[in-house]
Structures are given as C-alpha cells and as structure tokens.
C-alpha distance (Angstrom), angle and dihedral (degrees) to the residues before:
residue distance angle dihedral
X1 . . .
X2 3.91 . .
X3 3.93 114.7 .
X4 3.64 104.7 -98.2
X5 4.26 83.3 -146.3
X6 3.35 91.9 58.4
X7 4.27 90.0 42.2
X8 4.02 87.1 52.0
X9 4.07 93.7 45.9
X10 3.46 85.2 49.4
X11 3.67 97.9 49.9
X12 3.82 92.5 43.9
X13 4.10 89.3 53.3
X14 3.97 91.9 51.0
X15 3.83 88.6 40.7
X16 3.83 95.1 51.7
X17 3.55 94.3 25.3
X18 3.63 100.4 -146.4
X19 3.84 128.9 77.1
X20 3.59 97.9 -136.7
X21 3.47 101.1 57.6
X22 4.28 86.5 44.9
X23 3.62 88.2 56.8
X24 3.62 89.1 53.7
X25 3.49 103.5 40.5
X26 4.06 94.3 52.4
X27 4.26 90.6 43.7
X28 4.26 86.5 -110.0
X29 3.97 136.7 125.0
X30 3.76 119.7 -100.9
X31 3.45 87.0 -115.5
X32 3.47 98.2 45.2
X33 3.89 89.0 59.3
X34 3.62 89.0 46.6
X35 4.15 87.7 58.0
X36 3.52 91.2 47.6
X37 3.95 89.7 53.9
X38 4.00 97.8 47.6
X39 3.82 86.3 47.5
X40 3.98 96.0 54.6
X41 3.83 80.2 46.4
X42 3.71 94.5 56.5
X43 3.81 91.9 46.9
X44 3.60 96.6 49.3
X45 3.94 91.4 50.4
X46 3.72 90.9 -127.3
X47 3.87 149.5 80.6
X48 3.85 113.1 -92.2
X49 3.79 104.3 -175.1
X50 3.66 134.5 16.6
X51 3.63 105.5 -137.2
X52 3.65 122.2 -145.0
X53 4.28 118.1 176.2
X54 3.29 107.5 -54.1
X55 4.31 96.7 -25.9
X56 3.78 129.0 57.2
X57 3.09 146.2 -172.8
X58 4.11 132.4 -132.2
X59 3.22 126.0 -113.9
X60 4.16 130.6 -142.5
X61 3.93 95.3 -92.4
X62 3.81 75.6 44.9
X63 3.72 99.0 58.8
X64 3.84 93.1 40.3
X65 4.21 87.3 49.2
X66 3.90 87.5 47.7
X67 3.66 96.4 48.6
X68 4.51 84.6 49.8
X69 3.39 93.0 49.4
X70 4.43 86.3 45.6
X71 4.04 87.0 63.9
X72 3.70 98.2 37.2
X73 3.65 81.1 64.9
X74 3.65 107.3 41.2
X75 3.77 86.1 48.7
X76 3.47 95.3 57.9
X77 4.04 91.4 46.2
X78 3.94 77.7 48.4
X79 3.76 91.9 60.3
X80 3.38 103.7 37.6
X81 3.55 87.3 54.0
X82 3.76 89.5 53.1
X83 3.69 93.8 46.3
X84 4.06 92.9 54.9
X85 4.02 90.8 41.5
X86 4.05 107.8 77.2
X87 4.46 91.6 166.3
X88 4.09 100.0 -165.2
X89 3.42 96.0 -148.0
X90 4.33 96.0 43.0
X91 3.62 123.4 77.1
X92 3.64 136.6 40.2
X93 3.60 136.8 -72.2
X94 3.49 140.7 -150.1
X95 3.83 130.8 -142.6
X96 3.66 160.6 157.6
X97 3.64 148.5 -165.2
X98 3.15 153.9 148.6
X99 4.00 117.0 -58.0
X100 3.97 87.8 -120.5
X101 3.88 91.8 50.3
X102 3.61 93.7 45.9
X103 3.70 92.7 54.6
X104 4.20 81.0 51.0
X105 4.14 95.7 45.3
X106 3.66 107.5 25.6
X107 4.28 91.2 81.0
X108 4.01 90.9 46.5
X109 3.97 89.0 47.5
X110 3.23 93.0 48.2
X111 4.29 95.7 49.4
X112 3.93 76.4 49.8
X113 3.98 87.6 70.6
X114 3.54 97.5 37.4
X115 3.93 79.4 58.1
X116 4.15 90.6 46.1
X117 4.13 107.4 31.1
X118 3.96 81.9 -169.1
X119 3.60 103.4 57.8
X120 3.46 125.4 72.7
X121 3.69 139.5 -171.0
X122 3.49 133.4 -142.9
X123 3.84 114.6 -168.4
X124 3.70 128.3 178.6
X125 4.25 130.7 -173.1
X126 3.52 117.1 -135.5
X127 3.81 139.2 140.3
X128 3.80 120.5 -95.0
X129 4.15 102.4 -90.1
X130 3.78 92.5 60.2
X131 3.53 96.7 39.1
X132 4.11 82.3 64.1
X133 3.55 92.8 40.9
X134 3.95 92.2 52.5
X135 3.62 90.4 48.8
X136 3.92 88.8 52.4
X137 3.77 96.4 42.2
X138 4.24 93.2 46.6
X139 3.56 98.4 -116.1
X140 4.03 91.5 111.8
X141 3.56 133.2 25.1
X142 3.17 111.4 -170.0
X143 3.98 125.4 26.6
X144 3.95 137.0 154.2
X145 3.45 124.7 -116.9
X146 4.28 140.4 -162.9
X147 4.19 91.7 -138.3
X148 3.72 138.7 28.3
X149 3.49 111.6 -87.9
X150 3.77 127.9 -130.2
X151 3.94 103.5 -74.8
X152 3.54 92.0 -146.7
X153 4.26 91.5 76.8
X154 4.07 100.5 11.0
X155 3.90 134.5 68.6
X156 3.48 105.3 -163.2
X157 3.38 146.9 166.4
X158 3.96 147.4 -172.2
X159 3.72 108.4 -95.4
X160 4.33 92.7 169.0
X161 3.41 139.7 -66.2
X162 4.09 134.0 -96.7
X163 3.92 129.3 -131.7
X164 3.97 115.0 -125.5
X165 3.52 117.8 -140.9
X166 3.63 132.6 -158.1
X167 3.74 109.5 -144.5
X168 3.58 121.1 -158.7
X169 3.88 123.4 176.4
X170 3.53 110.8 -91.0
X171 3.87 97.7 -109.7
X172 4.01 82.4 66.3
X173 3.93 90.1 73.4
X174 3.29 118.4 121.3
X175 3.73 101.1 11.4
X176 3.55 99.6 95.6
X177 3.68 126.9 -118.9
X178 4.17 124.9 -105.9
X179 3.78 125.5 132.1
X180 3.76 101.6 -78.3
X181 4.06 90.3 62.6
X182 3.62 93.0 45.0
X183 3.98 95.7 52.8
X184 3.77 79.2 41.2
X185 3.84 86.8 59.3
X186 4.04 101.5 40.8
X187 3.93 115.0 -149.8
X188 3.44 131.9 -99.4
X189 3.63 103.3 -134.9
X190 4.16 127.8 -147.6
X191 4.08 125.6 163.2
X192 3.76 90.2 -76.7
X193 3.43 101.4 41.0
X194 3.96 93.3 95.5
X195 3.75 92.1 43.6
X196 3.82 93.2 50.5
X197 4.06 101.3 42.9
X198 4.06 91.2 52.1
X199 3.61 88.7 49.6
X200 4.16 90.0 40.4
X201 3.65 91.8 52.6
X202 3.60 103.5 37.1
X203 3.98 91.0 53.4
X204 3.80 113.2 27.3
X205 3.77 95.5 85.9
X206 3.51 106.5 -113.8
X207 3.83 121.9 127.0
X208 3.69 97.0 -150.0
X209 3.96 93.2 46.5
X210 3.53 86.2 49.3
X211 4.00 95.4 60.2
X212 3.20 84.8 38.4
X213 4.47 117.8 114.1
X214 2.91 127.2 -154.5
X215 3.27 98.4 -131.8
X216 3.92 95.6 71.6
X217 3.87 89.1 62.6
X218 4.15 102.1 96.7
X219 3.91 109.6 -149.2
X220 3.40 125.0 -126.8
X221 3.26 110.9 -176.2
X222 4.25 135.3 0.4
X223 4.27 124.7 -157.1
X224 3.49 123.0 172.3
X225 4.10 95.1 -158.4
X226 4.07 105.3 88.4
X227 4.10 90.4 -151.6
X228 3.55 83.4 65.9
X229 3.22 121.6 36.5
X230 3.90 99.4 86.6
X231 3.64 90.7 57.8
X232 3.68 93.8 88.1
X233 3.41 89.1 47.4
X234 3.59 91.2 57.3
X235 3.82 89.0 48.9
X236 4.12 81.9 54.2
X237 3.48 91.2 -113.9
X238 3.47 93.4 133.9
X239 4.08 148.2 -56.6
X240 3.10 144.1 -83.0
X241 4.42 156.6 170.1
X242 3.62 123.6 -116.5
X243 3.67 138.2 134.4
X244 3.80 129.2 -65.4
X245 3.64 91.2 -113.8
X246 3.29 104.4 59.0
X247 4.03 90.9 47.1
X248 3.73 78.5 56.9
X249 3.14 97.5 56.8
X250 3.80 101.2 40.8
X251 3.84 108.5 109.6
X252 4.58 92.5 -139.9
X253 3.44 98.1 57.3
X254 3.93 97.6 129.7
X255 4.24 68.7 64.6
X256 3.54 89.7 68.5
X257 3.73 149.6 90.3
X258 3.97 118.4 -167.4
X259 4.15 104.1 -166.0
X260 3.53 114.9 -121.6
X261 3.82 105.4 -135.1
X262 3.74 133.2 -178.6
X263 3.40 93.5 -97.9
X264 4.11 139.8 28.5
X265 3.68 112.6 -117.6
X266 3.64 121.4 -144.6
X267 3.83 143.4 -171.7
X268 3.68 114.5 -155.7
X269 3.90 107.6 -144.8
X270 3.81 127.1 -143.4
X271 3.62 127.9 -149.2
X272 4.15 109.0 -144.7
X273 3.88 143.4 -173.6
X274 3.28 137.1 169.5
X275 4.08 106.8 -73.5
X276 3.92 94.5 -128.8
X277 3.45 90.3 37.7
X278 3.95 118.4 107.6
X279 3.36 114.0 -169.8
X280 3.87 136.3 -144.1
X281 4.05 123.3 -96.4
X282 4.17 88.2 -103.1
X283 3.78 88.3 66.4
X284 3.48 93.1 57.0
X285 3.90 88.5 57.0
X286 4.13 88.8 50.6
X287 3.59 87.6 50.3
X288 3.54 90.6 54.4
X289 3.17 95.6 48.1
X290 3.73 98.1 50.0
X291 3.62 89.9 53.3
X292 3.44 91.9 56.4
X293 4.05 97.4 59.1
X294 3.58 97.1 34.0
C-alpha cells in the first residue's frame, strides 16, 4: 500500500506546482518534501516527475499516480461527509415484533416511506427470545418486546401496552365463559398461545380461570401464521388469546366473540436496542412513529 503522506505531498506539489510553496503549505522543509517525493517514486517502481531547474514536469506513471492520489482524496472528503451527515428520514432500518404488532405497524411504516422515497424499512416477526438474540447478534436494531430485558445487554424502554383478547367463536356469545365451555371449545394453538393463556388466566379476574391449567384445555387446531390463526375460530373450530390488534385487523370479526371478563388484561410492551448501541437520526423517526400507534 502506497503512503497516503507521501500520496498527499505529492498531490499538493502537482497542485501548487512548485516545491517551495508545498513545503510551506504542509509546515515541512523543501527538502523534506523532496524525500517524500523520491520515496513514493521508489515504491511505485517508476519516475514521477521529470525535474528541470527549479520546475518540472510529470511524467505518465506521474499522471496515473496523480489521478490515485485525486480519488484517495475525494473519497475521504466523501466519507467524512457521510460520517457528519446522519439524514433521519435516509437509510435503512432494522426491526422486529411481534407477528400481531407487525400486522398493526407494517401499513403505517410503510406510508412512512411513501413519505421518505430514501428510507427504507426492514421489519421482521418473531417471538421475544430471538428478537433479543437479533439485537445481540446485529441483525436488528431495534425490536419490541413483552418483558424487560436483562439490563446488562438491552436499553429499553416502555413504548405502551396491548389488550389481550379471548376469542371465542361467535356462536359462544352469550353463554358465558368458565372452564367447562372452554374445554368444550378446545384451543387453537400458535407460538404464543401458551404465553398468552397463563397470563389470560392468571390476570382476568375470574376465580375459576384462575385455577384453571392449561393443561386441561384440549387443542384443536395449531398455525404458526398470526393472519390466520383466528380463522378457525371463526369457523368455530375452536378458541383462542391473542392481541387486540390482530383481532383488529382480522377481516371475520362479525365471526367473533371477545369474552367479557371481570377484568382487562394487558401486556405492557418495551421498545429495546442494544445498550452500547447508538443509533442513527432515522431511528429516532421509527421510534416516533411507533409511539404514536402503540
């Protein structure tokens, strides 16, 4: 690799064309610019400049060595233009979420780019463990969580909270809801489901659910794709807990029948990075935005 000091002495003494004013211009001796020249020569292999007096004149290699040392520079003006430039609405992020929130954020994220052409989004659905591991491992920075993560790795913070619902089939109206109907019922199981019916029954205020295991509850059904796993249920197939936002956004909901328990049950949701992590300006304008829906 050619010594980017000799490359910019070099460039300075074509620029100015006169080794004098070089020497003075980079704080050096004229002969210490002259000893930086011969030793760029001798690395390259090849005469540079054909000296004539006190003038000279450059040579092929010269020209070729001139124009190298031309980019080096404007790349590094490049870069350090980059570095001090952080646009908030350029760039790409990275992100995760729940399936159920994604199905919630994924239309207002994408408005967001119709708004800024430039920045782009890039949002992935996954369950809580590998949204922390993704944050760890770099392919994610930014993702939203059901707990508080260990503070050790994470920087987080408490972006809102999200109702639970549990969703009957809509013949179920009406009949009231205890342990017998939802064994009855059977579940239709996803990756959350466990997660969601221990927190369901633990917290909705009735007694019965409370007692209640989980283990009682036969399952009738299991999909991994959150768009559809309330369509059995709206087939009465089954029931099941998930979010409030992705009943929402479930097309059958006149299908439906969300239980009306003694209490409202709800998951307080927690927006984490990486804790050494500091992110760029366009992540501020996600976060906003987030904050916003939820």
């Amino acid at each position: 690799m050619l010594n980017p000091l000799w490359l910019n002495t070099f460039k300075t003494l074509i620029d100015l064309g006169h080794f004098t004013r070089t020497a003075e211009k980079l704080h050096m001796t004229q002969p210490g610019v002259s000893q930086q020249i011969q030793k760029l020569e001798k690395a390259c292999g090849h005469s540079l400049i054909k000296r004539e007096k006190k003038s000279f004149e450059l040579t092929e290699q010269g020209r070729l060595v001139y124009g190298y040392a031309l980019k080096i520079a404007e790349d590094e003006a490049n870069l350090i233009e980059t570095l001090g430039f952080d646009n908030p609405y350029a760039g790409q992020c990275k992100l995760s979420c729940s399936g159920s929130q994604a199905l919630q954020l994924y239309p207002a994220l994408l408005s967001l780019q119709l708004q800024h052409p430039e920045l782009s989004v890039q949002l992935e659905a996954a369950p809580n463990q590998k949204i922390l591991h993704d944050l760890q491992s770099g392919k994610i920075d930014l993702g939203i969580v059901t707990h508080t993560p260990e503070s050790g790795l994470y920087r987080s913070t408490v972006i809102g909270e999200e109702t639970l619902c549990l969703v009957l089939p809509k013949q179920y109206e009406n009949r009231g809801i205890d342990p017998e109907r939802l064994i009855e019922c059977g579940l239709i199981d996803h990756p959350d489901a466990k997660h969601y019916l221990s927190l369901y029954f633990e917290h909705c205020g009735e007694k019965a659910l409370a007692k209640m295991s989980q283990d009682e509850v036969p399952k009738s059904g299991y999909i991994n794709q959150v768009n559809q796993i309330l369509l059995p249920v709206a087939k009465g197939l089954g029931f099941t807990v998930l979010p409030e936002s992705a009943v929402k956004n479930f097309p059958l909901r006149d299908k439906l029948y969300i239980a009306h328990t003694a209490k409202q049950v709800k998951e307080t949701l927690y927006l984490v990075q990486k804790r050494n992590r500091n992110l760029p300006s366009r992540y501020q304008t996600v976060s906003q935005l987030l904050r916003s829906i939820i």
